[in-house]
C-alpha positions in Angstrom: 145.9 106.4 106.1 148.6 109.1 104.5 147.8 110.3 100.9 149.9 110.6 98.3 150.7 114.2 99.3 151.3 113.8 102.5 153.9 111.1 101.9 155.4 113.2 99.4 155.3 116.0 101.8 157.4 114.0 104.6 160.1 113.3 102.5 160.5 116.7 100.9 160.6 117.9 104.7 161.5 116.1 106.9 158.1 116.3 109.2 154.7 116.0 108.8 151.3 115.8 111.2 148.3 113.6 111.0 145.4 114.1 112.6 143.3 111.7 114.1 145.8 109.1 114.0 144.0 106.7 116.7 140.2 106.6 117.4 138.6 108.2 120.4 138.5 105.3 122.2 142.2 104.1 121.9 143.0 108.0 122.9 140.7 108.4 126.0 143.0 104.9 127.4 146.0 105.7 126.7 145.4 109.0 128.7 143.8 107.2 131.5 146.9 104.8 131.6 149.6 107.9 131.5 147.8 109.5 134.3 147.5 106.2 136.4 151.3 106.5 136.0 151.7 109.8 136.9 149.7 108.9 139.9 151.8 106.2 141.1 154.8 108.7 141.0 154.0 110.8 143.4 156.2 108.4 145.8 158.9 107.8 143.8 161.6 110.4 144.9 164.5 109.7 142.6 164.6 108.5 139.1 164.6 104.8 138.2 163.5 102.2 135.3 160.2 103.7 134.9 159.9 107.3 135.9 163.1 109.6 135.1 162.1 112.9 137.6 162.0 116.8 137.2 163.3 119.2 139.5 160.1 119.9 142.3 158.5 116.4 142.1 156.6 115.8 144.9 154.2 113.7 146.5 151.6 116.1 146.2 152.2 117.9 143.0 154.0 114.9 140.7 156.5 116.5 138.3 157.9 114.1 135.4 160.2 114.6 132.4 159.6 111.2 131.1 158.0 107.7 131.9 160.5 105.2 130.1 159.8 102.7 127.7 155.7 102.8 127.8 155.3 100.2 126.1 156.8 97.7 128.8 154.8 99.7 131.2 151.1 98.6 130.3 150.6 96.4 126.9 148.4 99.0 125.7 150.4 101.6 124.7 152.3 98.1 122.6 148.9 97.0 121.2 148.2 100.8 119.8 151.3 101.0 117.6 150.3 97.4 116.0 146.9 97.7 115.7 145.7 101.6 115.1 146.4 104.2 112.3 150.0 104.1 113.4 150.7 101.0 112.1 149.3 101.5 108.7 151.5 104.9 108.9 154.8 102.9 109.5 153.5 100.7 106.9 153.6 103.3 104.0 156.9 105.0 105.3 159.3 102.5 105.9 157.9 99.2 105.1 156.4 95.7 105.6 159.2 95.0 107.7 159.6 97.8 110.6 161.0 97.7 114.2 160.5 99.4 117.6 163.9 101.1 118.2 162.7 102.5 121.5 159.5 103.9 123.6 159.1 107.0 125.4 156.4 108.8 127.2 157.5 112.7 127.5 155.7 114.7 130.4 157.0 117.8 130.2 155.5 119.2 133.3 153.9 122.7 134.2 155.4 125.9 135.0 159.0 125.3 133.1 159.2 121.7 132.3 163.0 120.9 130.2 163.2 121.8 127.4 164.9 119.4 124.6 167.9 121.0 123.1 168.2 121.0 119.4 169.4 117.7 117.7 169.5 115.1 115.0 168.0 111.5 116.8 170.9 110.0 114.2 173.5 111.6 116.4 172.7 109.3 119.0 172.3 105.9 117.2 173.4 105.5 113.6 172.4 102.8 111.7 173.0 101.2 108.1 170.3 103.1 106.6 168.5 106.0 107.7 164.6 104.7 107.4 163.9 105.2 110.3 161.4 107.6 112.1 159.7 109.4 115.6 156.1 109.2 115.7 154.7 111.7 118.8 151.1 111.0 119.9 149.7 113.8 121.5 147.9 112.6 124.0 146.5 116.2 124.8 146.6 119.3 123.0 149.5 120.4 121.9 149.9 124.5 122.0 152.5 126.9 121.5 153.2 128.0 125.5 153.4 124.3 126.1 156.9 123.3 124.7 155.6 122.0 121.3 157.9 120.0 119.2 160.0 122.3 116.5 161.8 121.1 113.3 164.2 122.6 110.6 162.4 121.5 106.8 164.4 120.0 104.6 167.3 119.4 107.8 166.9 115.5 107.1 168.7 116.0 103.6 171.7 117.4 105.2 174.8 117.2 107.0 175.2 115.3 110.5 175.9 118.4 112.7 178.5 118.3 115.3 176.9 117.1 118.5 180.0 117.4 121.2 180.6 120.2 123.7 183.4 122.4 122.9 185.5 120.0 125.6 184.7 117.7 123.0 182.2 115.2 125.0 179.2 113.9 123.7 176.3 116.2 124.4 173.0 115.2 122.3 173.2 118.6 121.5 173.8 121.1 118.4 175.7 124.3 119.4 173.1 127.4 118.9 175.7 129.4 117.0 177.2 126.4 114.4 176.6 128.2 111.3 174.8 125.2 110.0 172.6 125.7 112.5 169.2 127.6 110.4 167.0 128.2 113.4 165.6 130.7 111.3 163.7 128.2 109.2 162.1 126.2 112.6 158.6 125.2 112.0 156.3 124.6 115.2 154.2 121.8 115.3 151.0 121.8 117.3 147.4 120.2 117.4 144.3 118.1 118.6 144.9 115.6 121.2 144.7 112.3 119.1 146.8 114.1 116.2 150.6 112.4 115.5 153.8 114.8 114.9 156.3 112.7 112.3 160.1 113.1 111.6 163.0 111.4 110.2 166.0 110.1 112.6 168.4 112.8 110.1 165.4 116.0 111.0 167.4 118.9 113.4 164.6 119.3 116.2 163.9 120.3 119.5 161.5 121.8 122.2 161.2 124.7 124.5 160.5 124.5 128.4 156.7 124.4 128.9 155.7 127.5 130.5 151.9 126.9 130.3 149.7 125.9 133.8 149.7 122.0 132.5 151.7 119.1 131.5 152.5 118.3 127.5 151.6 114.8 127.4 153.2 113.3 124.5 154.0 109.2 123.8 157.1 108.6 121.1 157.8 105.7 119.0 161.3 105.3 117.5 160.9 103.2 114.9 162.8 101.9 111.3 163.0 99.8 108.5 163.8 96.0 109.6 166.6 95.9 107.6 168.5 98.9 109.5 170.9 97.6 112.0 172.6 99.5 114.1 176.3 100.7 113.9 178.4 99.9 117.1 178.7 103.6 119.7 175.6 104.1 120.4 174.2 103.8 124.1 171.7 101.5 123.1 171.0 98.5 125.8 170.8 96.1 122.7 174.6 96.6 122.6 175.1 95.2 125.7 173.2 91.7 125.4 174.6 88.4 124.4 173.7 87.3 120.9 171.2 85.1 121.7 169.7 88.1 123.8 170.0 90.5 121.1 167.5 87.8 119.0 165.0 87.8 121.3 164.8 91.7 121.8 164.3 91.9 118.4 161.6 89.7 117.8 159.6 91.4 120.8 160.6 94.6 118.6 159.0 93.6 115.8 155.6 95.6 114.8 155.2 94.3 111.2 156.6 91.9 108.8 159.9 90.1 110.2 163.4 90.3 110.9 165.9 90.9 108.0 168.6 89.1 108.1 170.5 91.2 105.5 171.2 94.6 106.2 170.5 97.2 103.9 173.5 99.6 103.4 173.5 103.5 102.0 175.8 105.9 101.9 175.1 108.4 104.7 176.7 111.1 106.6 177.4 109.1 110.2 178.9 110.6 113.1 179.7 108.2 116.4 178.6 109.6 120.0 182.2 109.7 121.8 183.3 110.2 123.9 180.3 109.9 125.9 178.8 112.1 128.5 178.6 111.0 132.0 175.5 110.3 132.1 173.6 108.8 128.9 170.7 107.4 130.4 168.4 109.8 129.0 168.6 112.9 126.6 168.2 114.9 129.3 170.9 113.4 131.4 173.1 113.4 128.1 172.3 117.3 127.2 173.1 118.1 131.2 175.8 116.1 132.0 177.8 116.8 128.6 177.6 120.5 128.9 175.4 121.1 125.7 175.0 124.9 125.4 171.2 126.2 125.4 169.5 127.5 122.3 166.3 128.4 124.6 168.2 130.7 127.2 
């Protein structure tokens, strides 16, 4: 699926896109699945397990940040990252062995959606190794006055930056004025519907509020290498089951190979997310309820 450049590439940066990553077919479901979701929002009226709110949602004009773990929300979207040109894509980056870490369907809706403050994924869950990745399906186009995904090249290669408020709490959040902080360098990522945005768990990223008249539609997979286990302090829900519960989340996790029972270990900057915000049950929540300051304002 990726030539040798573009694997090349993705290490050297930190990022990369691929176009026409699923076929036509997979693409026109998985958008007729999202928007049968959307659909059955429109009575929700507070966040829960499946649909996690924006400010204005309605029953007549459904406004969402995110639908939560997709994959347990229709077997499709599961069946797509084993069987497609995502799969093969995991395959050359991390492995034969590879895990889902987590699923998320952003819909960054119309007229102002949230924006995603800047931040390093590895901030929130460090584990023994860093292979591990974001893959972001764009399930429409992707344009600039939509809130399109931004990275910092090369970011992955450096330090963990502080992620706490200045009161010290948790916030998912770089400050916009740490002096480590290169905005300068951000490189916007846009594309076809059908295309796939790529970064490592160590790249600084983030995304602007979607001014355009529609929703940016986007489905993520957090994945990585099976032999990276995670470090205890992150907010992960794996943390919280009994061993023999912890097993069998894994082997639902598994998209290829199996589990490794041997965890690989490398010497990487690693920074624990405490104390935590009061509210960690999204990034959103995390970036609000921690106080993270705004690099979009």
């Amino acid at each position: 699926m990726l030539t040798r450049e573009q694997i090349v590439s993705y290490f050297e940066n930190g990022y990369l896109l691929v176009e026409d990553v699923v076929t036509p077919e997979q693409l026109q479901r998985m958008q007729d699945i999202t928007h049968e979701l959307i659909d059955r929002s429109r009575h929700v009226t507070e966040s829960n397990d499946v649909y996690e709110l924006d400010e204005g949602h309605n029953s007549e004009t459904p406004k969402l940040t995110r639908i939560k773990l997709p994959h347990k929300q229709h077997p499709f979207f599961w069946d797509v990252l084993k069987n497609s040109g995502i799969t093969e894509v995991l395959r050359q980056l991390v492995g034969a062995n590879a895990v889902l870490q987590t699923s998320k369907l952003n819909a960054k809706a119309p007229g102002g959606g949230a924006a995603v403050e800047w931040h390093q994924d590895w901030a929130f869950y460090p584990h023994t190794n860093d292979d591990m990745l974001a893959f972001g399906v764009f399930l429409e186009d992707v344009r600039e006055e939509n809130g399109p995904l931004q990275v910092i090249p090369g970011s992955h290669k450096g330090p963990i930056l502080n992620h706490n408020s200045g009161e010290g709490v948790f916030c998912g959040a770089v400050d916009p004025h740490d002096p480590e902080f290169q905005i300068e360098k951000a490189v916007t990522i846009t594309g076809k519907a059908g295309s796939m945005s790529i970064h490592h768990a160590r790249t600084l990223h983030g995304s602007a509020p979607n001014v355009s008249d529609r929703a940016r539609l986007m489905l993520f997979y957090e994945c990585c290498a099976a032999d990276a286990w995670p470090l205890m302090g992150g907010s992960a829900y794996i943390q919280r089951l009994s061993q023999q519960e912890q097993w069998d989340d894994l082997l639902d996790r598994m998209i290829i190979g199996a589990p490794v029972l041997q965890p690989r270990m490398k010497e990487i900057p690693v920074r624990l997310p405490y104390p935590p915000a009061a509210d960690v049950s999204s990034i959103f929540k995390v970036q609000k309820t921690g106080g993270a300051k705004s690099a979009f304002a």
